[in-house]
N, CA and C atoms as a LAMMPS dump frame, in Angstrom:
ITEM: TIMESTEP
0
ITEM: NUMBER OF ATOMS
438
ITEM: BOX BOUNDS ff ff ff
-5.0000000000000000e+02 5.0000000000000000e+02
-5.0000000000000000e+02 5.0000000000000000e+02
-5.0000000000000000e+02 5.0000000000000000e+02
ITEM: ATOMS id mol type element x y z
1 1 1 N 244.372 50.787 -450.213
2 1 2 C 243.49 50.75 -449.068
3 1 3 C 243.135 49.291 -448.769
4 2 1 N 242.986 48.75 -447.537
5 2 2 C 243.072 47.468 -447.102
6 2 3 C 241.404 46.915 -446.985
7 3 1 N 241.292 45.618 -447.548
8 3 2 C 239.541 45.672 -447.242
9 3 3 C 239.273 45.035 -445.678
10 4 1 N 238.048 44.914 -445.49
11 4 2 C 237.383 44.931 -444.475
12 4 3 C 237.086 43.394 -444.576
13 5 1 N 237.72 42.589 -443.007
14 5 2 C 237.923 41.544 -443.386
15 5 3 C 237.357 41.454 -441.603
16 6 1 N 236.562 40.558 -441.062
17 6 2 C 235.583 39.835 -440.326
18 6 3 C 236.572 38.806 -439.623
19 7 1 N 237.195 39.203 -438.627
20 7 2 C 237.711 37.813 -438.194
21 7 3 C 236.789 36.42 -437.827
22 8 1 N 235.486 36.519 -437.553
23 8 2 C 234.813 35.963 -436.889
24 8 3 C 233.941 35.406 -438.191
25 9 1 N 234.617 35.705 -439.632
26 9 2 C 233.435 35.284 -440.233
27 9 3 C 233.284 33.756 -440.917
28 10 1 N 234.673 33.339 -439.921
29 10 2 C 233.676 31.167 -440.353
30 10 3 C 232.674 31.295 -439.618
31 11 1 N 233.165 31.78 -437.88
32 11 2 C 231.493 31.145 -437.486
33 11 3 C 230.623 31.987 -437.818
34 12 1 N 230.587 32.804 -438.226
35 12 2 C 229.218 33.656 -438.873
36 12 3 C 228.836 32.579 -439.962
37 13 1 N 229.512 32.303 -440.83
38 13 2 C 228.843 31.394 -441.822
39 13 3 C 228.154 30.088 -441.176
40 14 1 N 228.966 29.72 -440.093
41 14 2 C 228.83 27.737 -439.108
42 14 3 C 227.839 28.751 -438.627
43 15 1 N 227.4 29.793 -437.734
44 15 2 C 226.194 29.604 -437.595
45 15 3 C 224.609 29.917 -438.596
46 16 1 N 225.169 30.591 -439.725
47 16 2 C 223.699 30.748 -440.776
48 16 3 C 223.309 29.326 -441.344
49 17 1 N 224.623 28.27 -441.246
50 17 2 C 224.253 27.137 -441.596
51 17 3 C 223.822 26.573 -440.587
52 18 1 N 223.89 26.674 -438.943
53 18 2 C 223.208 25.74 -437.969
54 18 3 C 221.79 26.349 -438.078
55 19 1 N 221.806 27.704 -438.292
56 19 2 C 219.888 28.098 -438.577
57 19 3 C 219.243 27.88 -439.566
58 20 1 N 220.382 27.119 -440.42
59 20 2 C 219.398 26.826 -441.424
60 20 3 C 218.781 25.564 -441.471
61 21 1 N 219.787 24.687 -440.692
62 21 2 C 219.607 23.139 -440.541
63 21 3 C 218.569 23.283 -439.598
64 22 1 N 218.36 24.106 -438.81
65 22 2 C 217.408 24.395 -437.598
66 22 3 C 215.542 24.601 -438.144
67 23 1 N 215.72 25.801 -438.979
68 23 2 C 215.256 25.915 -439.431
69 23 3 C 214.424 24.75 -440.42
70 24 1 N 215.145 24.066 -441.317
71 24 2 C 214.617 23.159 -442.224
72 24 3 C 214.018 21.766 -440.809
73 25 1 N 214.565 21.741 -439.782
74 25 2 C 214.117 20.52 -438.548
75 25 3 C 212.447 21.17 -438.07
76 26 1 N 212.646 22.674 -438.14
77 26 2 C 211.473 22.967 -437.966
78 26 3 C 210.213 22.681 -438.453
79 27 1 N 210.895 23.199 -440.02
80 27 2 C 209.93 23.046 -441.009
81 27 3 C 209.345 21.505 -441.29
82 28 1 N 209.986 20.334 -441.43
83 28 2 C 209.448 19.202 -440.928
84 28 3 C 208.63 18.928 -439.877
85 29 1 N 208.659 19.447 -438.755
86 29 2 C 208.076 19.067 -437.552
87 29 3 C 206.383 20.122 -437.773
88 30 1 N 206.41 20.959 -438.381
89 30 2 C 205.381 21.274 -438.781
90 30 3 C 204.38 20.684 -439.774
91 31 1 N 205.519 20.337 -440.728
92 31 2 C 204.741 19.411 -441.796
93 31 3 C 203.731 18.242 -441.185
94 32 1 N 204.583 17.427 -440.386
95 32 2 C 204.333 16.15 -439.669
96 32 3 C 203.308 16.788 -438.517
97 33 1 N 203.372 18.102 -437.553
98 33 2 C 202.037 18.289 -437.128
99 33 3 C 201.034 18.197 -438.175
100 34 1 N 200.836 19.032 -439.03
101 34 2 C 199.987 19.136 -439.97
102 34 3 C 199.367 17.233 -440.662
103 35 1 N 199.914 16.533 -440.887
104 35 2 C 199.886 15.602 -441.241
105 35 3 C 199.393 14.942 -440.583
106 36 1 N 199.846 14.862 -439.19
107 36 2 C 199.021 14.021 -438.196
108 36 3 C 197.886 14.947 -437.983
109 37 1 N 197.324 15.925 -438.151
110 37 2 C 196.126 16.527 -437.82
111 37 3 C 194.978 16.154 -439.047
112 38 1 N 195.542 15.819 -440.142
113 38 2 C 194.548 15.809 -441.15
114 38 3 C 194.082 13.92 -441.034
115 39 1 N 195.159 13.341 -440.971
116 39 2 C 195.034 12.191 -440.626
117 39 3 C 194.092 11.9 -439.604
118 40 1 N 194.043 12.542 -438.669
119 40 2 C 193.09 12.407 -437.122
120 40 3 C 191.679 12.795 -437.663
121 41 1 N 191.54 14.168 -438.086
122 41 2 C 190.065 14.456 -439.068
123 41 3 C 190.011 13.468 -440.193
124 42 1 N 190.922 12.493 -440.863
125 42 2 C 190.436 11.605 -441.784
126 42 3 C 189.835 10.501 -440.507
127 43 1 N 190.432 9.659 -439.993
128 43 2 C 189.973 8.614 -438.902
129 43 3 C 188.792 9.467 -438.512
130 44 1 N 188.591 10.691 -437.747
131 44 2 C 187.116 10.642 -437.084
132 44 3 C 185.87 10.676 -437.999
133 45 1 N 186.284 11.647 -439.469
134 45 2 C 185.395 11.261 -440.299
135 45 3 C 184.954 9.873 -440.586
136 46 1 N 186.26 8.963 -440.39
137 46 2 C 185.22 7.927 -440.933
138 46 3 C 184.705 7.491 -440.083
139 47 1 N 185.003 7.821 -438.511
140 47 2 C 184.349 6.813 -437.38
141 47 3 C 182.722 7.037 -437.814
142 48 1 N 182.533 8.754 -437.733
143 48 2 C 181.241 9.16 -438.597
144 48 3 C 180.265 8.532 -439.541
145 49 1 N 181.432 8.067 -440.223
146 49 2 C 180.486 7.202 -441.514
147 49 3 C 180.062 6.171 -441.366
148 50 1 N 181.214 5.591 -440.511
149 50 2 C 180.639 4.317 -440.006
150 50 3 C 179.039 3.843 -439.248
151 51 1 N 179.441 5.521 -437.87
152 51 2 C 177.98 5.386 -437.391
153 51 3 C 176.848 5.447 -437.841
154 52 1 N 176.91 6.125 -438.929
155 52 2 C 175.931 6.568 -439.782
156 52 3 C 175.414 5.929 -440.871
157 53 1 N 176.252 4.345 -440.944
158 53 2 C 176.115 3.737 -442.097
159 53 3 C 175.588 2.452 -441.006
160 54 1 N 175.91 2.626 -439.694
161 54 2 C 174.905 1.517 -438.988
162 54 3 C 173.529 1.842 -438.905
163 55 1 N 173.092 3.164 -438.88
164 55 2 C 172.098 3.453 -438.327
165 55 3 C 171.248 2.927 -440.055
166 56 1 N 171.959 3.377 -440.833
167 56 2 C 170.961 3.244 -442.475
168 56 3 C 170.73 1.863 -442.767
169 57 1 N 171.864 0.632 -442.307
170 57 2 C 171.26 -0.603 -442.102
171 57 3 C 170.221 -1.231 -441.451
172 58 1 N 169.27 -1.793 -442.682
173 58 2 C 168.194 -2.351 -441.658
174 58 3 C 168.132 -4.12 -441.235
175 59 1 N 168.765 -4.713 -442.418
176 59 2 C 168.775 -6.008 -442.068
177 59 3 C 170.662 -6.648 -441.267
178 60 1 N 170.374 -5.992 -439.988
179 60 2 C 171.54 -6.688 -439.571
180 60 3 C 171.392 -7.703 -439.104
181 61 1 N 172.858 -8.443 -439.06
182 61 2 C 172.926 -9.661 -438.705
183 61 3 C 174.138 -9.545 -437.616
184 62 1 N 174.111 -10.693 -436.639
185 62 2 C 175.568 -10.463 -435.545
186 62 3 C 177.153 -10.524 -436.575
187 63 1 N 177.032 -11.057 -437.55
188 63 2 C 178.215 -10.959 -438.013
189 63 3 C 178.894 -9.454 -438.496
190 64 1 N 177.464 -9.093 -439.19
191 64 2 C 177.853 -7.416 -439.579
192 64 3 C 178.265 -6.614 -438.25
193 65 1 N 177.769 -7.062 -437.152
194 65 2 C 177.794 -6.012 -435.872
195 65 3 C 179.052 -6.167 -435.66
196 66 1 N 179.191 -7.654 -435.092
197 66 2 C 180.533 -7.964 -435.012
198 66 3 C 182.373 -7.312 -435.995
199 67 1 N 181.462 -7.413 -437.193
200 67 2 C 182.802 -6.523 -438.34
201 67 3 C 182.824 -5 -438.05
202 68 1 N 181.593 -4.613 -438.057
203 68 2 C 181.544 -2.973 -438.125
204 68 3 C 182.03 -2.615 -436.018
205 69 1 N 182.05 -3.439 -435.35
206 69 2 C 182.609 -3.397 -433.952
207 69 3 C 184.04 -3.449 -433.817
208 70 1 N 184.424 -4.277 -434.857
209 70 2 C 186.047 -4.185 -434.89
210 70 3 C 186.551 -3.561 -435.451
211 71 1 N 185.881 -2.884 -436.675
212 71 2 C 186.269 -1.76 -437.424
213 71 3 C 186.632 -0.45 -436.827
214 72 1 N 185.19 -0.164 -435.682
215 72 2 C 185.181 0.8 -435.153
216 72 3 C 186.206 0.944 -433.965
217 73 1 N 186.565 -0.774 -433.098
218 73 2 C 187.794 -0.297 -432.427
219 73 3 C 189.005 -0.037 -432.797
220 74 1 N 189.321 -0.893 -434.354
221 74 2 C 190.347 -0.313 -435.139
222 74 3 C 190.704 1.077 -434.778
223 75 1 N 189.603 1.65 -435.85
224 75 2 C 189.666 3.132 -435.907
225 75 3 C 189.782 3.641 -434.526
226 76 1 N 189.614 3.707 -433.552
227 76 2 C 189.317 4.251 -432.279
228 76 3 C 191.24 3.875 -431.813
229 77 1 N 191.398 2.879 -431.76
230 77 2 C 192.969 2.571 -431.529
231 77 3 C 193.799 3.466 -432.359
232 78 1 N 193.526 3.606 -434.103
233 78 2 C 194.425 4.39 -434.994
234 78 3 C 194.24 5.762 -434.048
235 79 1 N 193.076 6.497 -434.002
236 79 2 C 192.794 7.758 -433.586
237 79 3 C 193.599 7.93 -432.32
238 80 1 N 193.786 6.712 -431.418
239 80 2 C 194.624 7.016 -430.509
240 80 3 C 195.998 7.331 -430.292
241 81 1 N 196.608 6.58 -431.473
242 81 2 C 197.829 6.141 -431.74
243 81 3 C 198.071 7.828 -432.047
244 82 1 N 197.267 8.256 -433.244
245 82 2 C 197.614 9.508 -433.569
246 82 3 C 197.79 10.94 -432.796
247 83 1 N 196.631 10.677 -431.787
248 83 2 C 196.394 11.702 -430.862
249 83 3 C 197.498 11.578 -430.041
250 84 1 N 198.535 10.404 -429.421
251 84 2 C 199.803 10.14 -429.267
252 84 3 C 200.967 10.983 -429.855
253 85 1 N 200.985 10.541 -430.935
254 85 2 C 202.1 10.779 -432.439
255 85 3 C 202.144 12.25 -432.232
256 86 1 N 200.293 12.94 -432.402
257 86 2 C 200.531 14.606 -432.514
258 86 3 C 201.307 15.102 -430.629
259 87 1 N 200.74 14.441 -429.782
260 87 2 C 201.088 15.251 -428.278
261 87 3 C 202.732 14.937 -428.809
262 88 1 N 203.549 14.22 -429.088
263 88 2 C 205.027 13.745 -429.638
264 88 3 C 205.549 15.255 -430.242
265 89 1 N 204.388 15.03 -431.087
266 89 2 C 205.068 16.49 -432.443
267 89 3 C 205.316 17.26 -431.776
268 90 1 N 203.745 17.794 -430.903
269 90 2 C 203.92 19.183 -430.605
270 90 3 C 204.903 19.152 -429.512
271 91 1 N 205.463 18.436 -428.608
272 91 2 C 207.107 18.286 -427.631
273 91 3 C 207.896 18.847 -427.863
274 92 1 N 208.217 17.871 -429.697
275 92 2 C 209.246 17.764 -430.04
276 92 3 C 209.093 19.535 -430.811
277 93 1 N 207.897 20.206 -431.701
278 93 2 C 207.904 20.972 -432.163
279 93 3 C 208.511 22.699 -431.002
280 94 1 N 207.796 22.033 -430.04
281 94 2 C 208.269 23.144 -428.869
282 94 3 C 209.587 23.328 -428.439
283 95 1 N 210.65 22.148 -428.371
284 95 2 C 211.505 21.913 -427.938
285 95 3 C 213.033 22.802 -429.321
286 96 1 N 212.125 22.428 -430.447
287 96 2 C 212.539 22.862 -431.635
288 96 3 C 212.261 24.235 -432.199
289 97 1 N 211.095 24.754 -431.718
290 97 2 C 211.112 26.341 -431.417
291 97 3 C 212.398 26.824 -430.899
292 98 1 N 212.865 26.276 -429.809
293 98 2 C 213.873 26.933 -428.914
294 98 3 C 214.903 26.624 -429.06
295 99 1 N 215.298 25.852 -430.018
296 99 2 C 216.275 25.436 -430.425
297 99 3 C 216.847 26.898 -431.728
298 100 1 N 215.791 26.725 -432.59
299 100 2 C 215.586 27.926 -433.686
300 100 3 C 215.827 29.073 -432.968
301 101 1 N 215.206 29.423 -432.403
302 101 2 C 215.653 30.792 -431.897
303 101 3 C 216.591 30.916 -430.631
304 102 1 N 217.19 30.651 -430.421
305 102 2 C 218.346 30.608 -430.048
306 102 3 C 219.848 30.676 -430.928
307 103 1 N 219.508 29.382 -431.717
308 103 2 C 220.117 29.502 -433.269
309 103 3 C 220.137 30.972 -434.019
310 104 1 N 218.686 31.699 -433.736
311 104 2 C 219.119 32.444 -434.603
312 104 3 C 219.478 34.245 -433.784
313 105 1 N 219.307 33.551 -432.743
314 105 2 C 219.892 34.937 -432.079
315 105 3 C 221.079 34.888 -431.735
316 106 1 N 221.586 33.752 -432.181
317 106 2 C 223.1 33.49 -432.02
318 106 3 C 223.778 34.501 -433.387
319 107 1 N 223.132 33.868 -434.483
320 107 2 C 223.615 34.764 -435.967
321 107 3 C 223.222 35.711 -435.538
322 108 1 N 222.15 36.258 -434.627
323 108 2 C 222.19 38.14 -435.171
324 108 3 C 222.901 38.63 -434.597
325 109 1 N 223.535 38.199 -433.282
326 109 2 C 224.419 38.519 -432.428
327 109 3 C 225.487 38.765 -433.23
328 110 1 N 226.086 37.793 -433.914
329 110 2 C 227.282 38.04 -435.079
330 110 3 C 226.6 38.755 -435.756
331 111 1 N 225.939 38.733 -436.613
332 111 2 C 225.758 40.273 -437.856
333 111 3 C 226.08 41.378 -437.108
334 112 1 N 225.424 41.387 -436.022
335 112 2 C 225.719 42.981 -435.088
336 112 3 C 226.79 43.368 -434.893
337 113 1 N 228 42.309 -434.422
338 113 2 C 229.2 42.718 -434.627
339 113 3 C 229.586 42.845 -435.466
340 114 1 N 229.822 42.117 -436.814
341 114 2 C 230.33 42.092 -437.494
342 114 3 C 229.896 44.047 -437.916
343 115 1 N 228.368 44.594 -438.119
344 115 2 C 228.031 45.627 -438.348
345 115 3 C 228.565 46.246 -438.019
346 116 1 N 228.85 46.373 -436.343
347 116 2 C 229.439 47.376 -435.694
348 116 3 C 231.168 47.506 -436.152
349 117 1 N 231.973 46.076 -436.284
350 117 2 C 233.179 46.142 -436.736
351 117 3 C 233.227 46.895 -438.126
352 118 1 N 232.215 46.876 -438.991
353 118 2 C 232.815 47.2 -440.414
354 118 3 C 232.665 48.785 -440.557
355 119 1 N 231.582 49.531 -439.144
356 119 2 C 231.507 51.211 -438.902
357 119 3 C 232.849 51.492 -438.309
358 120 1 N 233.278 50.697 -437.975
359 120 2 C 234.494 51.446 -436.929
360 120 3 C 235.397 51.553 -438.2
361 121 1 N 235.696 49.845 -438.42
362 121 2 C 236.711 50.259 -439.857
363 121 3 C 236.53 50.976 -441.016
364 122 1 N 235.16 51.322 -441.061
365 122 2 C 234.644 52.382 -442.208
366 122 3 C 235.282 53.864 -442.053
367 123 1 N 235.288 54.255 -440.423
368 123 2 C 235.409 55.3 -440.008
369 123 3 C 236.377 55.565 -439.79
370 124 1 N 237.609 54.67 -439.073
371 124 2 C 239.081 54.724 -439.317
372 124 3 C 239.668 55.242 -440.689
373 125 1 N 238.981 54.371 -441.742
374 125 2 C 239.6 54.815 -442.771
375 125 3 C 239.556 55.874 -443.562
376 126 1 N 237.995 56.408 -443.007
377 126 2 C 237.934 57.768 -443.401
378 126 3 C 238.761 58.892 -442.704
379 127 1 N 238.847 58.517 -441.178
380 127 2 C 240.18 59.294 -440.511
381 127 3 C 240.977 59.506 -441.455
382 128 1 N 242.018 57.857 -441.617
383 128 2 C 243.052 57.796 -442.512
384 128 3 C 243.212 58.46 -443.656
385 129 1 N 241.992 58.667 -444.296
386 129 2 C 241.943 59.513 -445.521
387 129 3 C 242.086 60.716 -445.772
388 130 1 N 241.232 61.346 -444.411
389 130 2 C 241.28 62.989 -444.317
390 130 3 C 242.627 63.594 -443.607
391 131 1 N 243.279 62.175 -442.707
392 131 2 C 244.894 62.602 -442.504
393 131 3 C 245.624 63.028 -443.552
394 132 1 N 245.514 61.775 -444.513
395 132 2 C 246.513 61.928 -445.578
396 132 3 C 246.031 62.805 -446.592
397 133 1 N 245.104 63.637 -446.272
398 133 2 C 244.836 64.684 -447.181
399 133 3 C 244.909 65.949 -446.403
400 134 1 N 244.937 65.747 -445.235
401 134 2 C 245.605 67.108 -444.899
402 134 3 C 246.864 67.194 -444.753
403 135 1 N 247.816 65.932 -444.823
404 135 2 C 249.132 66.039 -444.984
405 135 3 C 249.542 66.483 -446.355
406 136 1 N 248.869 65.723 -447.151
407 136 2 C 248.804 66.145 -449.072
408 136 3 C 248.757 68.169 -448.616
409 137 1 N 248.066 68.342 -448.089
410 137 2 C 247.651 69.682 -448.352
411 137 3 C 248.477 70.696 -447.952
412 138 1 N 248.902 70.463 -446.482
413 138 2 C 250.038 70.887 -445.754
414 138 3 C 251.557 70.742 -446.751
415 139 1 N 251.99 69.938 -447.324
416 139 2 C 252.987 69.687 -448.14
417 139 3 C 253.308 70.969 -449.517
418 140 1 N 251.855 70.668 -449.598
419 140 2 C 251.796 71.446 -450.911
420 140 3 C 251.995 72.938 -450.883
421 141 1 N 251.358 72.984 -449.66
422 141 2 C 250.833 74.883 -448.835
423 141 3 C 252.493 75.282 -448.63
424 142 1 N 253.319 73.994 -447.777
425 142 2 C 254.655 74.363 -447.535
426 142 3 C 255.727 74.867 -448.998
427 143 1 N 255.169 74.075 -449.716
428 143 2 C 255.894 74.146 -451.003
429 143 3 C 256.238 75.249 -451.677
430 144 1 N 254.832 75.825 -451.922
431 144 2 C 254.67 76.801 -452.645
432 144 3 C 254.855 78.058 -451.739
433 145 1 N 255.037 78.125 -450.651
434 145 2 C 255.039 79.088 -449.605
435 145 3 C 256.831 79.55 -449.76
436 146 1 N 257.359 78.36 -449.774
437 146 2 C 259.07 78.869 -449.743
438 146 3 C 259.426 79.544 -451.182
């Protein structure tokens, strides 16, 4: 009996490997949202501390104002940069959604055939089987009949 053989099954494999590469692009681009989000709550916390560490000073001087002023536009520039970086992610993360699923409705598309090919050849061969067993049977019936 002959096995059940997938013509189509390199690209079934070329595509579980493009969803997977897809997949793992995803999974980065999430990481890196995530990353830039904690980063953004680290910067505003400290803008926080900062304010809060002017207000607890009592003997200022223009130089302190002056440091804790550049500090604070620092931070205010980083926070920007980031709030940048994340609108980037989430683009690129959207763009990469659709990339993934597409990718992977490409593979299910192949599994489905491939599914549907291996019922047909399942079922052929069970034809084939119950032929050659009613020929077996017929043979035998003739045999013993003469």
């Amino acid at each position: 009996m002959a096995q059940f053989r997938f013509s189509l099954d390199r690209i079934l494999r070329w595509r579980s490997i493009e969803l997977a590469r897809e997949q793992a692009q995803l999974q980065r681009l999430i990481q890196e949202q995530l990353r830039l989000q904690m980063l953004a709550a680290a910067l505003g916390d400290e803008r926080s501390k900062l304010e809060s560490s002017l207000a607890a000073l009592r003997d200022l001087r223009g130089q302190d104002l002056r440091a804790m002023a550049a500090y604070d536009l620092r931070l205010r520039r980083q926070i920007g940069n980031v709030v940048q970086a994340a609108a980037r992610c989430q683009r690129d993360l959207a763009v990469q959604k659709k990339k993934y699923n597409e990718a992977k409705q490409r593979l299910r598309l192949l599994e489905e055939l491939k599914d549907r090919n291996l019922k047909r050849w399942q079922y052929e061969q069970a034809r084939e089987l119950e032929s050659l067993a009613s020929e077996s049977y017929l043979a035998m019936w003739n045999r013993e009949g003469k």
